[in-house]
C-alpha positions in Angstrom: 13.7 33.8 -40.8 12.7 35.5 -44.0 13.4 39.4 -44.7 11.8 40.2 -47.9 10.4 37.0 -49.2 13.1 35.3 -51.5 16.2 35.5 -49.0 16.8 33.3 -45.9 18.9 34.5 -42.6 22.0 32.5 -42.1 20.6 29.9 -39.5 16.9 29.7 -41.0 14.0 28.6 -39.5 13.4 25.0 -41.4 13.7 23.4 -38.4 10.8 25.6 -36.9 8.7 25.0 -40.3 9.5 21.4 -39.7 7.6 21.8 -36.0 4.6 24.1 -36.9 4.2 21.4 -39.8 4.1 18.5 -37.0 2.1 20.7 -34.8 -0.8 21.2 -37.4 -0.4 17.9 -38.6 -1.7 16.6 -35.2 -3.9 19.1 -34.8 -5.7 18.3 -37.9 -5.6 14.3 -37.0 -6.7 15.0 -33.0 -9.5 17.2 -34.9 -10.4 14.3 -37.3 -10.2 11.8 -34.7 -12.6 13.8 -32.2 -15.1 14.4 -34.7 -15.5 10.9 -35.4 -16.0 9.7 -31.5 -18.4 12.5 -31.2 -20.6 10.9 -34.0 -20.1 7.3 -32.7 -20.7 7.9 -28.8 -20.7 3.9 -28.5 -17.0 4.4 -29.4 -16.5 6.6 -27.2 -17.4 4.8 -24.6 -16.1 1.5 -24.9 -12.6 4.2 -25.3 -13.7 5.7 -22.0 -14.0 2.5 -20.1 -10.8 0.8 -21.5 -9.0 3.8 -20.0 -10.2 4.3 -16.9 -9.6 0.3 -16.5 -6.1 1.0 -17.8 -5.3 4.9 -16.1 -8.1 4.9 -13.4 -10.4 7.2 -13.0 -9.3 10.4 -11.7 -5.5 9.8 -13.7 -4.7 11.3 -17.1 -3.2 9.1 -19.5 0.6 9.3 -19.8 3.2 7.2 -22.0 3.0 4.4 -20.1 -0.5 3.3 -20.0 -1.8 5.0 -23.0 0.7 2.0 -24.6 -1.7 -0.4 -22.6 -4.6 0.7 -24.1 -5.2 -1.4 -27.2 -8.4 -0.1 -28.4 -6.9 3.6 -28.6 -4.6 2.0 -31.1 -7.3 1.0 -33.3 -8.9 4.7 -33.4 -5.8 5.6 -34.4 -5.0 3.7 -36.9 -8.8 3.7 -38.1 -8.9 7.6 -37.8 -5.7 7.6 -40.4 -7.0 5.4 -42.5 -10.6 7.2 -43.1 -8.3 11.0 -42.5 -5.0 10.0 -44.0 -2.5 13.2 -43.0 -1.7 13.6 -46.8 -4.0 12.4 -49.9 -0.7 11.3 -51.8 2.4 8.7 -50.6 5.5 10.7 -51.4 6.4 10.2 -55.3 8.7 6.9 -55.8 10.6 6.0 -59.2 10.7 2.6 -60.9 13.9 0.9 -60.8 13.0 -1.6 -63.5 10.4 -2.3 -66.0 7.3 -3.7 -64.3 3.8 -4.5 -64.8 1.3 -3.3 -62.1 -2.6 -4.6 -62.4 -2.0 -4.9 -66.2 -0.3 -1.6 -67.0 3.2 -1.5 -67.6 5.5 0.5 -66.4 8.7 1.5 -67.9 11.7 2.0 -65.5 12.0 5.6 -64.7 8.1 6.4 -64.3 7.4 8.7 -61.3 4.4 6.7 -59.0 2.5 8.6 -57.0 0.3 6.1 -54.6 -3.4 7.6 -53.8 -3.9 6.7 -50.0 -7.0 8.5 -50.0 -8.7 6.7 -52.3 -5.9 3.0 -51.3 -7.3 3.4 -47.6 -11.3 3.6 -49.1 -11.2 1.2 -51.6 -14.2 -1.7 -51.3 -11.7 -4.3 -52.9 -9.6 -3.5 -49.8 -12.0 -2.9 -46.9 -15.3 -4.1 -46.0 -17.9 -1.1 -45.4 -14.2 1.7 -46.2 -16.5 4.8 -45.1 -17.5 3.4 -42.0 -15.6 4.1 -38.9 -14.9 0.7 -37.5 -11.9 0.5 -35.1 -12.6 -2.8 -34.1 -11.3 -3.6 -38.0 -7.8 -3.5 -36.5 -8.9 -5.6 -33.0 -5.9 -8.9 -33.1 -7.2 -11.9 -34.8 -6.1 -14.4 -32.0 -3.4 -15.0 -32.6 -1.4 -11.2 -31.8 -1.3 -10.3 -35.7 -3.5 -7.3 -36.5 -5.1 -6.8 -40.2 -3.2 -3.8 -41.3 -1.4 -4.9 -44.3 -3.7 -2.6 -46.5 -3.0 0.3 -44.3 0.0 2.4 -45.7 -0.5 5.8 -44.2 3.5 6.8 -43.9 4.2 4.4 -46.8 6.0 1.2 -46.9 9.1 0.1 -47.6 12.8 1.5 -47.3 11.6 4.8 -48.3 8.7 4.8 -46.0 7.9 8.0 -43.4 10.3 8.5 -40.0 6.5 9.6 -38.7 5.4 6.3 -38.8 7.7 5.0 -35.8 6.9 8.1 -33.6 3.3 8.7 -34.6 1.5 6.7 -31.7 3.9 7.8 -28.9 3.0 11.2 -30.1 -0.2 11.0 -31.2 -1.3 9.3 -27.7 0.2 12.3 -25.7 -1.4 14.8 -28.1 -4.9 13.2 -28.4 -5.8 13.6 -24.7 -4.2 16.6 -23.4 
């Protein structure tokens, strides 16, 4: 807890900044994510019927069959990739001299990635502004088409969110 601003009690509350920053984080992706069902009511109710095929029709979703519910997984992931939590990857150093789309870049250089503007680029994805959760739907053959979608980053370095986010965000979203 702070007293006056620049010192911190012994103790702290980082770990309670870490929740309050999870907490808005979801609220500002279930917010994001709402908004866009409202405006596609199709959506909606292709969602609605998937989970009352899945849950039934009087049962809220829990862990279990929210899991089940493939389609949900695709707002999800669609909803990130129009609303990305953060407009920047976390900044990443060069390890060696390198050339990236004709620039190059001396070991050392601080990257920053744009997501925002990565997860709407027209090279990338066909009609980006659209909301399309169908863009994530398997191709046959139980791969999904996600390799341009990068919201917790990639890699070694990439976010601890990323392996809790749909547990999480399934609870979150519906209750």
């Amino acid at each position: 807890m702070r007293t006056n601003g620049d010192e911190k009690e012994e103790g702290g509350d980082e770990d309670e900044c870490n929740a309050d920053s999870w907490v808005r984080n979801f609220g500002y992706y279930n917010e994001w994510a709402v908004s866009l069902l409202l405006k596609n009511p199709q959506t909606m109710k292709k969602l609605q019927h998937e989970i009352e095929t899945h849950a039934g029709h009087d049962q809220l979703l829990n862990e279990s069959n929210a899991s089940k519910i493939k389609y949900l997984q695709n707002i999800i992931t669609e909803t990130l990739r129009i609303y990305p939590v953060a407009p920047l990857l976390l900044p990443h150093e060069s390890s060696s001299d390198c050339n990236v789309c004709g620039y190059d870049i001396p070991k050392g250089t601080m990257l920053l990635v744009n997501l925002w503007t990565l997860q709407k680029d027209p090279n990338l994805w066909a009609d980006p502004t659209r909301f399309v959760p169908e863009r994530f739907d398997d191709n046959g053959d139980g791969s999904k088409v996600c390799y341009n979608m990068i919201p917790f980053g990639v890699g070694r370095r990439a976010s601890p969110g990323e392996s809790t986010r749909s547990q999480t965000i399934n609870v979150t979203f519906f209750h």
